[in-house]
PAFIBA-390128 format. One record per residue (C-alpha): residue number from 1; x, y, z. Coordinates in Angstrom, 1 decimal, decimal comma. Layout:
BEGIN
<site num="NUM" east="X" north="Y" up="Z"/>
...
//
This chain:
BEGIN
<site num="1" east="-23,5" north="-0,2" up="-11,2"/>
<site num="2" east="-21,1" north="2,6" up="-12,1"/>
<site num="3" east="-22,3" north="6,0" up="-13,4"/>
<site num="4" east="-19,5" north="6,3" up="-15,6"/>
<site num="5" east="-19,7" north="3,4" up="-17,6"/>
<site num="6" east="-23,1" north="1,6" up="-16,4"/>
<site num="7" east="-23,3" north="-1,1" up="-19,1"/>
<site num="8" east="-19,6" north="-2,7" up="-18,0"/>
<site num="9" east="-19,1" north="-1,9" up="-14,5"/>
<site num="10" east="-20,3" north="-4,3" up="-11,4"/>
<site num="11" east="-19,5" north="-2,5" up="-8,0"/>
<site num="12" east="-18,7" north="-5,0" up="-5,4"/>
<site num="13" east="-20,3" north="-3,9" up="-2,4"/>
<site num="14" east="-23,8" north="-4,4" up="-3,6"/>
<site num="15" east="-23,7" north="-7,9" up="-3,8"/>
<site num="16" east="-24,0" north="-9,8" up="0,0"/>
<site num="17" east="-23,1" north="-13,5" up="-0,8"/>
<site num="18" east="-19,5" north="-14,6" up="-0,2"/>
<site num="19" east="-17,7" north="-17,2" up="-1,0"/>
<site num="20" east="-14,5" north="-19,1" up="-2,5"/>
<site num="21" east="-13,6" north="-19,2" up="-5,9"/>
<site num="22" east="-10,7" north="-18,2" up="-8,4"/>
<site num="23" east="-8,6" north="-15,9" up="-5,9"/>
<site num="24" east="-4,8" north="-17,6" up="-6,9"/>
<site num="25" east="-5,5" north="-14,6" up="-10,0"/>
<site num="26" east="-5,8" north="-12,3" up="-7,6"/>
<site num="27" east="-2,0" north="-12,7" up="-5,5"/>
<site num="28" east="-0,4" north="-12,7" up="-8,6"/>
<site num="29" east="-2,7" north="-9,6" up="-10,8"/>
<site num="30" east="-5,5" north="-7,8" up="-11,1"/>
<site num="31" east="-7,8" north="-9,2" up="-13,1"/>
<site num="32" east="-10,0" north="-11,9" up="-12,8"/>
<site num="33" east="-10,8" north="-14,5" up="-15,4"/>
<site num="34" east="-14,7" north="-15,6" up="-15,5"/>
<site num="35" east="-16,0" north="-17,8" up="-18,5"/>
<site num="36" east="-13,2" north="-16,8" up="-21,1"/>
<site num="37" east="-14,0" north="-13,1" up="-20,3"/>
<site num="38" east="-10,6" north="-10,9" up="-18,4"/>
<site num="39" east="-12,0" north="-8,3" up="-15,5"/>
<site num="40" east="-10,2" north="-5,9" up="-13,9"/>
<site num="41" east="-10,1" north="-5,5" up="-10,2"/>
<site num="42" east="-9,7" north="-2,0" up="-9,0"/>
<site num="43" east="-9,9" north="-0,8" up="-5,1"/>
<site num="44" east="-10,3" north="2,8" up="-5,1"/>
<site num="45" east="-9,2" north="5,4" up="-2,0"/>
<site num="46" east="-13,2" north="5,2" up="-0,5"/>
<site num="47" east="-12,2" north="1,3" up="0,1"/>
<site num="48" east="-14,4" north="-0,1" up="-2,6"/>
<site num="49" east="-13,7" north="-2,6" up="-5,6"/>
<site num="50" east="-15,2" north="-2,6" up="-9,3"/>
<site num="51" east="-14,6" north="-5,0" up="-11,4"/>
<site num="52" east="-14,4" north="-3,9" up="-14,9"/>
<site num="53" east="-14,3" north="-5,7" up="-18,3"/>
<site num="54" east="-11,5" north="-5,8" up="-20,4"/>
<site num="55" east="-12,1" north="-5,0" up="-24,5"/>
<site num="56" east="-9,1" north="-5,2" up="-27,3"/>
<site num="57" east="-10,2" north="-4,1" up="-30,2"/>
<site num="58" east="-11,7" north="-1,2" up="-32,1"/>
<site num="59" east="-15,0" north="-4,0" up="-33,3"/>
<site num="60" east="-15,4" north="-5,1" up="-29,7"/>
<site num="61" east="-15,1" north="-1,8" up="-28,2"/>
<site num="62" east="-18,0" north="-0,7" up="-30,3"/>
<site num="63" east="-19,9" north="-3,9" up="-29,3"/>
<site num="64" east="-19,5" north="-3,3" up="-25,7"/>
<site num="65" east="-22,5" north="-1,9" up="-24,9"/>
<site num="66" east="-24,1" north="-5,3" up="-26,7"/>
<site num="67" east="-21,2" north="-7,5" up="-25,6"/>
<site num="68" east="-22,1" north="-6,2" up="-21,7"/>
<site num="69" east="-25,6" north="-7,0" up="-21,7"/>
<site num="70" east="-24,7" north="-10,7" up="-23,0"/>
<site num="71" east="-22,1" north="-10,8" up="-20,8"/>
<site num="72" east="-24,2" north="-9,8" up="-17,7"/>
<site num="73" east="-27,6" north="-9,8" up="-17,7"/>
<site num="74" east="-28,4" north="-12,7" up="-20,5"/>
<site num="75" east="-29,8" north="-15,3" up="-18,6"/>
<site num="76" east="-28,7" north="-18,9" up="-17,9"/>
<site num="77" east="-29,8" north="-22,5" up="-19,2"/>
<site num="78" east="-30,3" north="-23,3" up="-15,6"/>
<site num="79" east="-34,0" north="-22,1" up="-15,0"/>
<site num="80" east="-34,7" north="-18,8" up="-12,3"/>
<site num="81" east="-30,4" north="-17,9" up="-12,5"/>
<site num="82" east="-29,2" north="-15,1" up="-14,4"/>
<site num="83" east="-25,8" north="-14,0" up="-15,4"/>
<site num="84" east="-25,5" north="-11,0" up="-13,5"/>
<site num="85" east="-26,3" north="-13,1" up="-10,3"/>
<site num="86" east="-24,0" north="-15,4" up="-10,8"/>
<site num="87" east="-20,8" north="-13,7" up="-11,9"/>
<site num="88" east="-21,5" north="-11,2" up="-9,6"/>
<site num="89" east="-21,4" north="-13,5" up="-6,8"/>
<site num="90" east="-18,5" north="-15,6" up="-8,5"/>
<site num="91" east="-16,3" north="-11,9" up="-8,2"/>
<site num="92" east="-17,7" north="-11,2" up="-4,5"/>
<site num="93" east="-16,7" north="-14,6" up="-3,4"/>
<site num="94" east="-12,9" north="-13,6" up="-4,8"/>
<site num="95" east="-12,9" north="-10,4" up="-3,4"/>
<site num="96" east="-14,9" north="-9,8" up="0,2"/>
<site num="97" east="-13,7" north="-13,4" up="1,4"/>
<site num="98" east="-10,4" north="-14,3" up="-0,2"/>
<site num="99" east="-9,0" north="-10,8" up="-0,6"/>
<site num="100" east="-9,8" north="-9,4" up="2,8"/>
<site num="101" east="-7,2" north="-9,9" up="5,0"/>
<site num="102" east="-7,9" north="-11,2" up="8,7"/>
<site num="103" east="-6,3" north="-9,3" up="11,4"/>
<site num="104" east="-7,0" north="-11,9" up="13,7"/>
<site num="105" east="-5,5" north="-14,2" up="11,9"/>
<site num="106" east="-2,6" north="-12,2" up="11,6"/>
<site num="107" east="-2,2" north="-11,5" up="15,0"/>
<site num="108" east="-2,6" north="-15,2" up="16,5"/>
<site num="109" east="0,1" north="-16,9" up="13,7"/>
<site num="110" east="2,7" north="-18,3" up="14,9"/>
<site num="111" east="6,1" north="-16,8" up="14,7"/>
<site num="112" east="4,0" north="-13,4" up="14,8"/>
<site num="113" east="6,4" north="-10,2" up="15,3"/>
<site num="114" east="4,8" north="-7,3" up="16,4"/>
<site num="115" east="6,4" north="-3,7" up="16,3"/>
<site num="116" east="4,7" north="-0,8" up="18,2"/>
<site num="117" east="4,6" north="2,9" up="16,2"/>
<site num="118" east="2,9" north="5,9" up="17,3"/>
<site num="119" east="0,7" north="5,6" up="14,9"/>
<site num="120" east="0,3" north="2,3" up="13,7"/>
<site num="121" east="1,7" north="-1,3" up="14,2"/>
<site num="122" east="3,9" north="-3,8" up="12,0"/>
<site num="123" east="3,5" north="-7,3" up="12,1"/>
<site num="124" east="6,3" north="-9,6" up="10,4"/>
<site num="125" east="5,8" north="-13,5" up="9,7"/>
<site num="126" east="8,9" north="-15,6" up="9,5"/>
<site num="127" east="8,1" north="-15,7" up="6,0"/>
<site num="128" east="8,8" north="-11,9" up="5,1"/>
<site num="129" east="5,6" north="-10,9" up="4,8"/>
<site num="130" east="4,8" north="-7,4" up="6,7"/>
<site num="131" east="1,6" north="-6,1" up="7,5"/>
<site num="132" east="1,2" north="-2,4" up="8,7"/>
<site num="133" east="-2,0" north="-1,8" up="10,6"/>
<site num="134" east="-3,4" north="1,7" up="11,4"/>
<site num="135" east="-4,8" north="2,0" up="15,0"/>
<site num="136" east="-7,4" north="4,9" up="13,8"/>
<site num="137" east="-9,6" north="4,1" up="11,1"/>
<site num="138" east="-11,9" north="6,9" up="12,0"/>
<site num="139" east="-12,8" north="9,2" up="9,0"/>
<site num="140" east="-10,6" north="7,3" up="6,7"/>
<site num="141" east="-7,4" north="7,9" up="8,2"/>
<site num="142" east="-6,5" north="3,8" up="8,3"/>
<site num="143" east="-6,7" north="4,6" up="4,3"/>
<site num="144" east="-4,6" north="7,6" up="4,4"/>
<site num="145" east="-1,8" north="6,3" up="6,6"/>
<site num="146" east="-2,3" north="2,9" up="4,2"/>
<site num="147" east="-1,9" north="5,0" up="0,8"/>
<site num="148" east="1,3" north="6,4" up="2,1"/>
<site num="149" east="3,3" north="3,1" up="1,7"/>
<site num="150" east="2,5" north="3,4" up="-2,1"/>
<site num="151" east="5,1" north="6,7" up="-1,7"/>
<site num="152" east="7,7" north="3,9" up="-0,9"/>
<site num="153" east="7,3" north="2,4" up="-4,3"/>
<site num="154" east="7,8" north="5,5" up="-6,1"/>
<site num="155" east="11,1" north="6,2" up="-4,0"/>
<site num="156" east="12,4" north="2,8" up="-4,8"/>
<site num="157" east="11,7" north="3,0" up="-8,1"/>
<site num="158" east="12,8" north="6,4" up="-9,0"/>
<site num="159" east="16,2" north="6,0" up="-11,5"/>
<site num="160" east="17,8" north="9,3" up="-9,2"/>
<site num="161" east="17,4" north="7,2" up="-5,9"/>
<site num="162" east="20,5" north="5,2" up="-5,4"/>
<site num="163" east="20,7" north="5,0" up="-8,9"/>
<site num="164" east="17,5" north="2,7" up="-9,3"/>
<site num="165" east="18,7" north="0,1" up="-8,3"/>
<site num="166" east="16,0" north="-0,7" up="-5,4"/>
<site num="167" east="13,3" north="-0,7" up="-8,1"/>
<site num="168" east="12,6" north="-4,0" up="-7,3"/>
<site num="169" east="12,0" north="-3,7" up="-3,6"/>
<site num="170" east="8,7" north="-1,6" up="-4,7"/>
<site num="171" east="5,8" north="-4,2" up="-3,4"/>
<site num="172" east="4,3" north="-2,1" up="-1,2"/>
<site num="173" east="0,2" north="-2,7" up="-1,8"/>
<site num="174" east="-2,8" north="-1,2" up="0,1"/>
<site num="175" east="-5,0" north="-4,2" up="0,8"/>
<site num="176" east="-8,7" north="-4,6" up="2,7"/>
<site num="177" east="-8,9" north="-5,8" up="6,3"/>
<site num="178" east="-11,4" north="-6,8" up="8,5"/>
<site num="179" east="-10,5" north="-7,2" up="12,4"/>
<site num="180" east="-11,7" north="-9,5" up="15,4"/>
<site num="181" east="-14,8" north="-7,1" up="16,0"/>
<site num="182" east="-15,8" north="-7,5" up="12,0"/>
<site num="183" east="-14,8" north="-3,9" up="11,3"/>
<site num="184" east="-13,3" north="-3,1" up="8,3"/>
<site num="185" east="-10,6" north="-1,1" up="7,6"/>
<site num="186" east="-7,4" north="-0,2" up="5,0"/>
<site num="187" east="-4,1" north="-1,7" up="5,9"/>
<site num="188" east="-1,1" north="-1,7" up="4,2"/>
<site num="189" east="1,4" north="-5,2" up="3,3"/>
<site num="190" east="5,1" north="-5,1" up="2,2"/>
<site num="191" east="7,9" north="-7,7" up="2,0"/>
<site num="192" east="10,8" north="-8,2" up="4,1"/>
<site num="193" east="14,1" north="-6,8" up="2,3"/>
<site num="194" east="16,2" north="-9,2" up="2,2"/>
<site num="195" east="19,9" north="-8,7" up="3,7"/>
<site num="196" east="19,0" north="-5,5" up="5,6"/>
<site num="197" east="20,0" north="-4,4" up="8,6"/>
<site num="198" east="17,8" north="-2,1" up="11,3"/>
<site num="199" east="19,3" north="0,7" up="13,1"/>
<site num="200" east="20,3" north="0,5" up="16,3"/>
<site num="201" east="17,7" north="2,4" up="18,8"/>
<site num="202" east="16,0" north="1,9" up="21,5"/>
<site num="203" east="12,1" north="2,2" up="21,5"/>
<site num="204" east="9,8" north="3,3" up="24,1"/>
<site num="205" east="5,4" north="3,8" up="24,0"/>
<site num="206" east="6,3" north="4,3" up="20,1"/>
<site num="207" east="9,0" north="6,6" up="20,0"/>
<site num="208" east="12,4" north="6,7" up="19,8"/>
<site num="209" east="14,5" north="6,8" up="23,3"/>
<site num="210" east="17,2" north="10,2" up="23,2"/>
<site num="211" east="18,9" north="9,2" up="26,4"/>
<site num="212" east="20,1" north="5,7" up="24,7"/>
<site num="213" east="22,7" north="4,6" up="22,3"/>
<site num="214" east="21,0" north="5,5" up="18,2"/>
<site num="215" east="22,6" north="5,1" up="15,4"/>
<site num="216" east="22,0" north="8,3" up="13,2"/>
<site num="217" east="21,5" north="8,5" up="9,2"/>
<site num="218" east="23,8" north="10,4" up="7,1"/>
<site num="219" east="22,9" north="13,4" up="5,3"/>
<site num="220" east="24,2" north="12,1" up="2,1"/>
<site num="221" east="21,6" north="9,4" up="2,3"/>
<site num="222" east="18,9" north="12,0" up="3,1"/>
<site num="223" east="20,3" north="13,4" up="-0,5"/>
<site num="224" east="19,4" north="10,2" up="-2,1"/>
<site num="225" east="15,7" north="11,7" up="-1,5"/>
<site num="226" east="16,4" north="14,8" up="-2,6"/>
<site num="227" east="17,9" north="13,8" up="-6,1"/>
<site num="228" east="14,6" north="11,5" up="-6,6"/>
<site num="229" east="12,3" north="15,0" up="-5,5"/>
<site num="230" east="11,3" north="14,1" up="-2,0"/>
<site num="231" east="12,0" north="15,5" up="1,9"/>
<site num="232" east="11,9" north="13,7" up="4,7"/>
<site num="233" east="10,6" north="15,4" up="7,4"/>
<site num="234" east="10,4" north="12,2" up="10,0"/>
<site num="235" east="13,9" north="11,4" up="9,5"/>
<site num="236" east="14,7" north="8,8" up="13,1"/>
<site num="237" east="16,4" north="5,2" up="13,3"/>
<site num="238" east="13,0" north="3,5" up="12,9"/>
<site num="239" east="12,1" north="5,0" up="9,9"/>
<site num="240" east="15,1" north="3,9" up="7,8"/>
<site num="241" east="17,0" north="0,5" up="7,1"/>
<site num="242" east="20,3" north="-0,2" up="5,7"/>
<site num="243" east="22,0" north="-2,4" up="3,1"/>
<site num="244" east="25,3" north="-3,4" up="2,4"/>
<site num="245" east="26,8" north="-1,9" up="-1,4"/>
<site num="246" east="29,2" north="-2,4" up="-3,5"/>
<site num="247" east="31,9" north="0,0" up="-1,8"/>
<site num="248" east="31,7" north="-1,8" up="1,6"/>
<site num="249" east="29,3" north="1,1" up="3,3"/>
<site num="250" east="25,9" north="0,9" up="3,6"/>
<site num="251" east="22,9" north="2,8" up="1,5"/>
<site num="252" east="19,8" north="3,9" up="3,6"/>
<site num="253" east="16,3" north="3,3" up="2,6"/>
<site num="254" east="13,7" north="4,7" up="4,3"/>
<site num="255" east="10,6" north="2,3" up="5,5"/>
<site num="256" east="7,5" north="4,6" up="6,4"/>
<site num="257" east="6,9" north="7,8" up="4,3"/>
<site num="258" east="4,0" north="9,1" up="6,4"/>
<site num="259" east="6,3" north="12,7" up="6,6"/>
<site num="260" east="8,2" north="12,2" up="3,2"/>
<site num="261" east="6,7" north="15,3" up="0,8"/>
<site num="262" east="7,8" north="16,0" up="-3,0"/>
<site num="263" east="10,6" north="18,6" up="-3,5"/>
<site num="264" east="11,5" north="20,8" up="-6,4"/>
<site num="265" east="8,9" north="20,0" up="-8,4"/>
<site num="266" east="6,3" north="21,7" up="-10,0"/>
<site num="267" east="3,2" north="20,3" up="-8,3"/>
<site num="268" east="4,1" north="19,7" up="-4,4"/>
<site num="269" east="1,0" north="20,7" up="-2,4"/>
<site num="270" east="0,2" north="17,1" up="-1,3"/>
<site num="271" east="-1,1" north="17,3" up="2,2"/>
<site num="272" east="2,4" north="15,5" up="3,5"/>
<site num="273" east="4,3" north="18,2" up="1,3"/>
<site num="274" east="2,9" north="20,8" up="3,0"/>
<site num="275" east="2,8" north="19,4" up="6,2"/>
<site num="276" east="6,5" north="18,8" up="5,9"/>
<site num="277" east="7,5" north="22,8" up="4,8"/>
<site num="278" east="5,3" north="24,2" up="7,3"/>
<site num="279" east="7,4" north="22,5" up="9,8"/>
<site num="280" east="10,9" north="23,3" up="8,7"/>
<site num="281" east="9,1" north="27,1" up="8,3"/>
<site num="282" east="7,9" north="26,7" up="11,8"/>
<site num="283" east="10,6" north="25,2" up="13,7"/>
<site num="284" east="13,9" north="26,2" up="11,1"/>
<site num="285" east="15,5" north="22,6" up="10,8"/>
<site num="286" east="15,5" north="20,8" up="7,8"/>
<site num="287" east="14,8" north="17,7" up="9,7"/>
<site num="288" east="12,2" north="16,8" up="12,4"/>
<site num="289" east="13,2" north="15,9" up="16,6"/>
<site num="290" east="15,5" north="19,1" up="16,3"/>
<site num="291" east="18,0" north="17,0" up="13,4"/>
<site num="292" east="18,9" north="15,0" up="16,0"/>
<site num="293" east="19,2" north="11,9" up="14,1"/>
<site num="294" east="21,4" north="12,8" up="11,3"/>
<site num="295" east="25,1" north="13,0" up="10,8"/>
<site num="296" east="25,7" north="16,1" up="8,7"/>
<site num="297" east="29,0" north="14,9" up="8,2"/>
<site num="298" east="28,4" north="11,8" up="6,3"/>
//
């Protein structure tokens, strides 16, 4: 149960049976439909899910506390079953089995690509579909390093980054994994954008190789961030893709925003906001690997 509401709250993890049932809702929303009733699937930063009920209504929200205990713990024609059992095993079989991705599964697909990073890796399916996997879950870094994808979204969607019109390239989602081993962990997913081109680089145990042909982004691009309020710190070939516009050049979008902080706004002291100030303070570039990768005159 949930303290804050424990009438209309279910909390996932302590229920142990799992299952299949109902989880085509759950690629498309998030909520859940059970016996006429809509629930609302939550995963929170600690990794767990709640399920939640969903009241319109000023008559039914004063019911809830009746509606709930109806809802959950009434109990069944069938003799010895009760409702909280079952729906409660109904949602667990959605969530733990059918929404927790399988690394090994992943891995092992054919077509598979696999991209090293320093600090986590990518896989791409010939689908589209991209999967970016953390490779230290300890103390809830696979979470942190997951959550940052959701920065993404709010740079696409922002109507001051390339005018908004990448708002629709925001499906970055944090999603549940569990790997060969049966540990769990955070990872993050993302699709493919269509009709954009990498960088060129060459890549070497994670990092970017100096001594061979790069291509560099422009500081006008890095201005793109800046007019939406954000400063990329991390600013290399990998980190960034390209597309095509309207005037025949290219606009740059960056792809990880591990090192991408706010800027010039009132409330910046995220831990990557301040991580990213203290090292222009520290090392007095604007941009990380000495500004190496960016053309200031473009």
């Amino acid at each position: 149960m949930n303290d804050g509401d424990p009438l209309n709250t279910i909390n996932i993890s302590q229920v142990q049976k799992i299952g299949d049932y109902q989880f085509e809702q759950l690629k498309t929303t998030d909520q859940i439909i059970l016996n006429d009733k809509v629930y609302n699937v939550k995963l929170h930063e600690d990794g767990e899910f709640t399920v939640e009920r969903q009241y319109t209504g000023i008559s039914e929200n004063l019911c809830r506390p009746f509606t709930a205990i109806k809802d959950f713990f009434g109990r069944m024609s069938t003799s010895g079953e009760s409702a909280t059992e079952e729906r409660a095993e109904q949602m667990a079989r959605i969530i733990n089995d059918n929404s927790t991705i399988k690394l090994n599964q992943i891995k092992n697909k054919m077509g598979m690509t696999c991209f090293e990073g320093a600090n986590r890796d990518v896989y791409i399916d010939q689908e589209g579909n991209g999967f970016k996997v953390s490779k230290n879950n300890l103390e809830g870094r696979d979470i942190g390093i997951a959550n940052t994808s959701l920065r993404l979204n709010d740079i696409y969607s922002n109507p001051n980054f390339y005018g908004g019109k990448y708002a629709h390239l925001a499906t970055n989602e944090v999603r549940r994994a569990v790997d060969a081993s049966g540990t769990k962990m955070t990872i993050s997913t993302f699709s493919v954008i269509k009709n954009a081109e990498n960088l060129q680089f060459t890549k070497l145990d994670g990092g970017v190789v100096s001594n061979k042909p790069y291509e560099k982004i422009p500081e006008s691009a890095l201005q793109e961030l800046k007019n939406a309020g954000f400063q990329a710190w991390d600013v290399k070939p990998d980190n960034f893709i390209k597309i095509k516009n309207e005037t025949g050049g290219y606009d740059y979008l960056p792809i990880d925003a591990k090192f991408i902080g706010t800027y010039g706004r009132e409330r910046h002291d995220s831990i990557r906001t301040n991580y990213v100030e203290s090292q222009q303070l520290k090392t007095g570039d604007k941009y990380a690997f000495g500004e190496k990768f960016v053309d200031k005159y473009a």
